[in-house]
The first five atom37 places (N, CA, C, CB, O) and aatype in JSON, in Angstrom:
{
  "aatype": [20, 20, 20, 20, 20, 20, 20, 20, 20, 20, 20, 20, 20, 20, 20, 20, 20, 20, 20, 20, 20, 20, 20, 20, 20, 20, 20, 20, 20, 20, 20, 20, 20, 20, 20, 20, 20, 20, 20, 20, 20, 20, 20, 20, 20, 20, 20, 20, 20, 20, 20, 20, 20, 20, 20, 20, 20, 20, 20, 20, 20, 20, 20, 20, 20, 20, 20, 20, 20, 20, 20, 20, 20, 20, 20, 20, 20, 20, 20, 20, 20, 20],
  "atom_mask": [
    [1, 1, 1, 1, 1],
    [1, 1, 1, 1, 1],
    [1, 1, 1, 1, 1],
    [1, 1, 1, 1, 1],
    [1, 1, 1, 1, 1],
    [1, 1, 1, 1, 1],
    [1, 1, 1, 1, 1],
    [1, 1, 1, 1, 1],
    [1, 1, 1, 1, 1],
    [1, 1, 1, 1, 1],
    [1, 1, 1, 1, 1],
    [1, 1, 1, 1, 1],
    [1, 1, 1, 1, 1],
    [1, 1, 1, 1, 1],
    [1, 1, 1, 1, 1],
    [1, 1, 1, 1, 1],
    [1, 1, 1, 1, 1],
    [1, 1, 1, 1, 1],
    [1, 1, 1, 1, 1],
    [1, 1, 1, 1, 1],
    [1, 1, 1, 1, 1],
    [1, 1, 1, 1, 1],
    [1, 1, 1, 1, 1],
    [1, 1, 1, 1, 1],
    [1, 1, 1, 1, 1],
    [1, 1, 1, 1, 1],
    [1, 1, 1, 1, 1],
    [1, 1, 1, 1, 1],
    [1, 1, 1, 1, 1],
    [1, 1, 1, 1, 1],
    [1, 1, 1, 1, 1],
    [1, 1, 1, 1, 1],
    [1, 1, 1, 1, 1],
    [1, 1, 1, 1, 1],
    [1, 1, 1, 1, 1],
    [1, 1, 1, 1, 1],
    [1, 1, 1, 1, 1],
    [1, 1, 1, 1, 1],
    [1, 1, 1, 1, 1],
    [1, 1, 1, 1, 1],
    [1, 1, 1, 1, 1],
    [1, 1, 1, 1, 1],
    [1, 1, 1, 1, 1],
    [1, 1, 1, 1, 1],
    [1, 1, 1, 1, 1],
    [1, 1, 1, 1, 1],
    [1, 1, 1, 1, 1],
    [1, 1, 1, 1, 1],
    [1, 1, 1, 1, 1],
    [1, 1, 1, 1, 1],
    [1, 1, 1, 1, 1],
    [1, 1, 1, 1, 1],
    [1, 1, 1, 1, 1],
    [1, 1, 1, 1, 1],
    [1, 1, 1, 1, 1],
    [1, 1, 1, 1, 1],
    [1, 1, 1, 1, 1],
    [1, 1, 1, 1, 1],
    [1, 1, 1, 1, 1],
    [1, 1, 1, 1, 1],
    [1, 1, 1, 1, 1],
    [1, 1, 1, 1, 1],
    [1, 1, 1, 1, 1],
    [1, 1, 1, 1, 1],
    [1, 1, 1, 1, 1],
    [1, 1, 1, 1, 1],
    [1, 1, 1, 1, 1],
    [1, 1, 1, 1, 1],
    [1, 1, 1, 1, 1],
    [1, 1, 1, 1, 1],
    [1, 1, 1, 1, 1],
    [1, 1, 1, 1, 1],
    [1, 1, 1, 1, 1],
    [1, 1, 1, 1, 1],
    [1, 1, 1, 1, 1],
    [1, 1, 1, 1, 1],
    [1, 1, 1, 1, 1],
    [1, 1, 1, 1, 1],
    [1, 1, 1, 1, 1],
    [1, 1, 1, 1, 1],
    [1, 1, 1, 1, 1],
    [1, 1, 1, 1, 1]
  ],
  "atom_positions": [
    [[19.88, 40.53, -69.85], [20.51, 40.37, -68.56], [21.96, 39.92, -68.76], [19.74, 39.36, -67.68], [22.39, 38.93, -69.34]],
    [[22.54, 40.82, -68.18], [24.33, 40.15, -68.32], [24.59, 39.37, -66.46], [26.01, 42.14, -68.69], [23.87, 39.39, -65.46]],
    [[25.97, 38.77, -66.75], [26.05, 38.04, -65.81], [25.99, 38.3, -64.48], [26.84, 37.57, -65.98], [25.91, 37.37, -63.67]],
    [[26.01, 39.38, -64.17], [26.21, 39.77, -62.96], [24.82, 40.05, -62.41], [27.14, 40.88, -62.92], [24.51, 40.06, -61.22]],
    [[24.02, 40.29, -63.48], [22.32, 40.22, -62.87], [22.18, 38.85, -62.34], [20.96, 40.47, -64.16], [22.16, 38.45, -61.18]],
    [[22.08, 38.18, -63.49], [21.92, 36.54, -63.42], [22.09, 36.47, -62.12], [22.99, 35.51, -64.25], [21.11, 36.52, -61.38]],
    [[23.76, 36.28, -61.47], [24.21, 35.93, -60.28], [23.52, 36.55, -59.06], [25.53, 36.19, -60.28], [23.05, 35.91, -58.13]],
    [[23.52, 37.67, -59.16], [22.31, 38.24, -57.97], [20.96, 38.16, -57.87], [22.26, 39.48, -57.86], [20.32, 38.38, -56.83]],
    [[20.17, 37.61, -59.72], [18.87, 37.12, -59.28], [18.94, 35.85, -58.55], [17.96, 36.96, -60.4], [18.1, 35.73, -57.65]],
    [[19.88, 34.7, -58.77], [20.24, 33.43, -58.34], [20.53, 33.41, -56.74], [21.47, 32.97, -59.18], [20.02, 32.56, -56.0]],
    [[21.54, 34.61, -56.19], [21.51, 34.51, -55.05], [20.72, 35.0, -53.94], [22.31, 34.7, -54.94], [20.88, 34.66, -52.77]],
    [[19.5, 36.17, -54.57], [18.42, 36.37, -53.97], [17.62, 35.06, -53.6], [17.74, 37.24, -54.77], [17.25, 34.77, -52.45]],
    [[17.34, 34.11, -55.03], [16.44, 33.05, -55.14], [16.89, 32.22, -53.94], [16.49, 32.29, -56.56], [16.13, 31.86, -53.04]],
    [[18.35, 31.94, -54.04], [18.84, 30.91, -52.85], [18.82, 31.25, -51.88], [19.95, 30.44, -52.77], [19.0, 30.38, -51.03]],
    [[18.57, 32.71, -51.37], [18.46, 32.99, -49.97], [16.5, 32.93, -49.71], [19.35, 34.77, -49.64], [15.85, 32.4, -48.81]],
    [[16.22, 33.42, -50.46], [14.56, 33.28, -50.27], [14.42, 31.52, -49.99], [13.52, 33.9, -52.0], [13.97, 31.2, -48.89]],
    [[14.7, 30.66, -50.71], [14.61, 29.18, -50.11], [15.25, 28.73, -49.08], [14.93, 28.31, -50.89], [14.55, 28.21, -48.22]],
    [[16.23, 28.77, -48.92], [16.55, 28.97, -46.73], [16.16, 29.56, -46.21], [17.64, 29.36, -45.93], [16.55, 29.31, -45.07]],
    [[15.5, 30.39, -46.19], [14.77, 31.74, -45.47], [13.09, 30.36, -45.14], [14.42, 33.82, -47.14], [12.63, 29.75, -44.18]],
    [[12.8, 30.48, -46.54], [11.33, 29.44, -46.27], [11.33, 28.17, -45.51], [10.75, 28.88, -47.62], [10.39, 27.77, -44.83]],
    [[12.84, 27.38, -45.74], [12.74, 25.81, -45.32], [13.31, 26.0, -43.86], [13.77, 24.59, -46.39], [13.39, 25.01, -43.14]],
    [[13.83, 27.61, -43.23], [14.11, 27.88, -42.07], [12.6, 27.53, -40.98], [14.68, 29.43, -42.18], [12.38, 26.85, -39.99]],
    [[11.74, 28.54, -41.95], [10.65, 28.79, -41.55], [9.67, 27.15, -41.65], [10.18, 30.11, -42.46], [8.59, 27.26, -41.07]],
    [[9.83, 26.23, -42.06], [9.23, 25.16, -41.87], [9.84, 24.35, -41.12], [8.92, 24.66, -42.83], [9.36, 23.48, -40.39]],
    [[10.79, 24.58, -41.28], [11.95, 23.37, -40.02], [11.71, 23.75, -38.6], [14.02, 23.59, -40.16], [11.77, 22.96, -37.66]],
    [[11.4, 25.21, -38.49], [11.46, 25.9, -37.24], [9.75, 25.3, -36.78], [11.8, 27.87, -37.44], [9.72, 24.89, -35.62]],
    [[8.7, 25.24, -37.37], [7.54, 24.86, -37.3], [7.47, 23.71, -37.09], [6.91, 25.12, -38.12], [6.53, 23.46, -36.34]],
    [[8.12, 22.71, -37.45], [8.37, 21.19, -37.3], [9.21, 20.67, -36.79], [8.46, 20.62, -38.17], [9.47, 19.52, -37.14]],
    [[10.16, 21.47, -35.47], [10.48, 21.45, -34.88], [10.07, 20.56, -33.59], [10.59, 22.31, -35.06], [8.85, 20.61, -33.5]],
    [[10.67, 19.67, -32.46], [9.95, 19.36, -31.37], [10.12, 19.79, -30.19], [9.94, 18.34, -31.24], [9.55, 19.72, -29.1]],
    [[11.53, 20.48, -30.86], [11.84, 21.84, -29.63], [11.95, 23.25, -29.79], [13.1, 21.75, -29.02], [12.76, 24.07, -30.23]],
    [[10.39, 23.23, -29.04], [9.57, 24.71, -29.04], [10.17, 25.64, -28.6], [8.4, 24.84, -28.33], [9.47, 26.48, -28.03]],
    [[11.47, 25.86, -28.65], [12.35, 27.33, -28.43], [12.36, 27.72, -29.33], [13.67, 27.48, -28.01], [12.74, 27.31, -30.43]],
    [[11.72, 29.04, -28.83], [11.83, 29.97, -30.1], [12.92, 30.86, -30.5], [10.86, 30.8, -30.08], [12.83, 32.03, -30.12]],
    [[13.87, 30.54, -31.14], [15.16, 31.28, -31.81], [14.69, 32.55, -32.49], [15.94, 30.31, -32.98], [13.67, 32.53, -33.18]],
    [[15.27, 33.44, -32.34], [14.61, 34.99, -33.15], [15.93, 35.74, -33.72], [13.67, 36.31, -31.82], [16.98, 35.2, -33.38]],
    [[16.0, 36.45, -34.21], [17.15, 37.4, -34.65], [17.42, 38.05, -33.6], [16.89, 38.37, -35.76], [16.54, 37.94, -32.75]],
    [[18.4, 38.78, -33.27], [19.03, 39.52, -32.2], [18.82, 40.46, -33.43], [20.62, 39.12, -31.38], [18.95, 40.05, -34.59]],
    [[18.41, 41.98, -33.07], [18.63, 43.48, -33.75], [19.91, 43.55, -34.37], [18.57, 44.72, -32.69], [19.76, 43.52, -35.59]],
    [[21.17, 43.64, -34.0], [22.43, 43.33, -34.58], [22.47, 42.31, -35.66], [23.29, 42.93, -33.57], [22.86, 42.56, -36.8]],
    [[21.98, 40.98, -35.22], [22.03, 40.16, -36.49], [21.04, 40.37, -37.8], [21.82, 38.81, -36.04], [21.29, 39.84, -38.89]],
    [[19.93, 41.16, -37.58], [19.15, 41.44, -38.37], [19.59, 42.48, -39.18], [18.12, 41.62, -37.84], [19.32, 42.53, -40.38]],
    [[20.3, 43.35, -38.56], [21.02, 44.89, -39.16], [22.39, 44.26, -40.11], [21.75, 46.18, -37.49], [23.06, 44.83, -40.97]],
    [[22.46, 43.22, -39.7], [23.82, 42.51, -40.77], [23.18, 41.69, -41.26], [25.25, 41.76, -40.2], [23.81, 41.53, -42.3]],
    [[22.22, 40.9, -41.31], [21.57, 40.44, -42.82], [21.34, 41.45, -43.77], [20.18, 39.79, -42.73], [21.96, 41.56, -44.83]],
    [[20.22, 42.35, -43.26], [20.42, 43.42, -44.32], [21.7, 44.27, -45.05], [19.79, 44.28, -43.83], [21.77, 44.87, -46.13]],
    [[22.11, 44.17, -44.59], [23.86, 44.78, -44.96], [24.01, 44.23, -45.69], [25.15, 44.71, -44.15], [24.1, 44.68, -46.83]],
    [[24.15, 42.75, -45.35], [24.65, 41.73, -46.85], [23.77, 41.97, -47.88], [24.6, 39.95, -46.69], [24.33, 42.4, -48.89]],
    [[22.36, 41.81, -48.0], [21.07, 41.75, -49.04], [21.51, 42.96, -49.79], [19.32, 41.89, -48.32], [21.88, 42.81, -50.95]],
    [[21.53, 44.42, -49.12], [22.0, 45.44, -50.21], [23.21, 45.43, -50.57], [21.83, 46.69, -49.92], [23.48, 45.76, -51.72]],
    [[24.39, 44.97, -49.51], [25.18, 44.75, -50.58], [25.34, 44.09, -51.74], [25.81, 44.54, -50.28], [26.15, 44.49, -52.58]],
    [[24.56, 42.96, -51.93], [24.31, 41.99, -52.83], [24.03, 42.42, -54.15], [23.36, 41.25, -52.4], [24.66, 42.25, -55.19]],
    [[22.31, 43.35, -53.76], [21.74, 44.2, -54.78], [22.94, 45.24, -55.19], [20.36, 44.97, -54.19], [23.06, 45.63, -56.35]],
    [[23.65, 45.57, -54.36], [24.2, 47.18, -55.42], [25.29, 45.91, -55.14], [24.45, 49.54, -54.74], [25.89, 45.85, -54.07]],
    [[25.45, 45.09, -56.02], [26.72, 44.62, -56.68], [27.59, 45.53, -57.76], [26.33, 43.38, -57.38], [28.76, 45.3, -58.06]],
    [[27.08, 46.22, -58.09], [27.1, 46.87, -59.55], [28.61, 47.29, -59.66], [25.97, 48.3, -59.75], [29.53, 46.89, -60.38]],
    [[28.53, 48.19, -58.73], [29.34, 49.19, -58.03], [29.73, 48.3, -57.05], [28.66, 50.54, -57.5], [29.01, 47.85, -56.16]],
    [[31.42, 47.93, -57.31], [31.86, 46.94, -56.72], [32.76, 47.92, -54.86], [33.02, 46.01, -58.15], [33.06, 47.11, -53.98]],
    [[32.97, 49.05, -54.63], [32.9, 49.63, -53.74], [31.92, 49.75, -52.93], [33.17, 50.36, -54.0], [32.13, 49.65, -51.72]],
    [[30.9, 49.94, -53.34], [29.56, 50.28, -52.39], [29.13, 49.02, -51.77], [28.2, 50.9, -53.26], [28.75, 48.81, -50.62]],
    [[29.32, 48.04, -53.0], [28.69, 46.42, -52.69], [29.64, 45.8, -52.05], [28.32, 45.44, -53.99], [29.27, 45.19, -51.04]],
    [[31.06, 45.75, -52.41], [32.01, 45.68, -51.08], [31.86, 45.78, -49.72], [32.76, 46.47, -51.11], [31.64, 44.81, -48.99]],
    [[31.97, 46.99, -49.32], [31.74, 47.73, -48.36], [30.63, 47.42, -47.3], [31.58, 48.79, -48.91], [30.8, 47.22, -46.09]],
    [[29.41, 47.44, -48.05], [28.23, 46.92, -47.55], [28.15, 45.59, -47.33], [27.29, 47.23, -48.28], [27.04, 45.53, -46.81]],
    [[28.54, 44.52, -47.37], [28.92, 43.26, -47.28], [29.87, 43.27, -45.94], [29.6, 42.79, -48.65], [29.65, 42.53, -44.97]],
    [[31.06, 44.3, -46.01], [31.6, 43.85, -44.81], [31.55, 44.63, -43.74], [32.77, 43.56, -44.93], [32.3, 44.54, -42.78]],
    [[30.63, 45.43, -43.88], [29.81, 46.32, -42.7], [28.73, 45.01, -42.04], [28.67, 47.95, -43.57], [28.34, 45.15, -40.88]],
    [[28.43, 44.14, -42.6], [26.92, 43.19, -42.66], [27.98, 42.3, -41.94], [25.93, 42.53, -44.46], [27.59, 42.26, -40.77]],
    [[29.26, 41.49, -42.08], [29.76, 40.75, -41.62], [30.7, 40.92, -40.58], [30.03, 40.29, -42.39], [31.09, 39.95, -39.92]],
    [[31.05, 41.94, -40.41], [31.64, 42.72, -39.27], [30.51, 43.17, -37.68], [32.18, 44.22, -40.14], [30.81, 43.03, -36.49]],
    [[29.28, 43.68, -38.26], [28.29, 43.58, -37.48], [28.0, 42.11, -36.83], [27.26, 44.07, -38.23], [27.95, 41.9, -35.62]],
    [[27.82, 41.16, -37.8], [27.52, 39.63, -37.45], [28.45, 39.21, -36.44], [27.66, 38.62, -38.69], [27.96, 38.79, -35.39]],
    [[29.93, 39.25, -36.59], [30.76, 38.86, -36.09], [30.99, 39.37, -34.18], [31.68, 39.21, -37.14], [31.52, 38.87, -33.19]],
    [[30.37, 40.38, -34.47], [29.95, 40.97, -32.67], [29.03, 40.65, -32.53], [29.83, 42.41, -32.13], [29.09, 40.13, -31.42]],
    [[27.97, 40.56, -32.91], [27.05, 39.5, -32.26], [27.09, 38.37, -31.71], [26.41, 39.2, -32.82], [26.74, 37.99, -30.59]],
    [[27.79, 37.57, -33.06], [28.06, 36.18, -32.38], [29.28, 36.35, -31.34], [28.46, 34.99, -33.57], [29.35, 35.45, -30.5]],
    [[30.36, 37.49, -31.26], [30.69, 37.38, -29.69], [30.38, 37.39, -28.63], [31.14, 37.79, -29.35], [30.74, 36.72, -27.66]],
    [[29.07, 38.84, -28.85], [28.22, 39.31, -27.73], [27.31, 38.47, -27.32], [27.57, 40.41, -27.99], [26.73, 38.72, -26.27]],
    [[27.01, 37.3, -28.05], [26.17, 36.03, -27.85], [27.0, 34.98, -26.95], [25.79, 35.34, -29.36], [26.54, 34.63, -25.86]],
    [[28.11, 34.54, -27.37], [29.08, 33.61, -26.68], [29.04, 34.4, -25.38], [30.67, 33.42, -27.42], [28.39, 33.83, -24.49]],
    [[29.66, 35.75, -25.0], [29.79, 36.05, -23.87], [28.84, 36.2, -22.82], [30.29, 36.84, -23.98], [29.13, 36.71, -21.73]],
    [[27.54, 35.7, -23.17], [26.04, 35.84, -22.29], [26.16, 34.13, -22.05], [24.22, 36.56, -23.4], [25.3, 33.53, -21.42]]
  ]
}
């Protein structure tokens, strides 16, 4: 494994453990609103995740990253403005 694996097995790992302690905080919660992904914000997590994976190819993994954060970024407007 050269470094650039390393770094993307590491930042998979760190997103899988906020992903889980999301999912227990949200359970142990005392306010039972249930927060969910908006479709848009879900379509830009994934954006980021493959961009992540095809790091390789620093265009594709570019790209895909700021397709994922550009998506996010209208959401959270289209959210403020409701």
């Amino acid at each position: 494994m050269d470094a650039s694996q390393i770094y993307i097995l590491f930042s998979i790992i760190v997103l899988l453990i906020i992903a889980i302690l999301m999912v227990f905080m949200r359970k142990n919660s005392k306010n039972k609103k249930k927060k969910t992904f908006t479709p848009l914000a879900g379509l830009a997590f994934g954006f980021i995740l493959v961009g992540i994976i095809f790091g390789d190819s620093k265009i594709i993994g570019y790209s895909l990253i700021g397709i994922g954060v550009i998506l996010a970024i209208i959401d959270i407007v289209r959210k403020l403005k409701k």
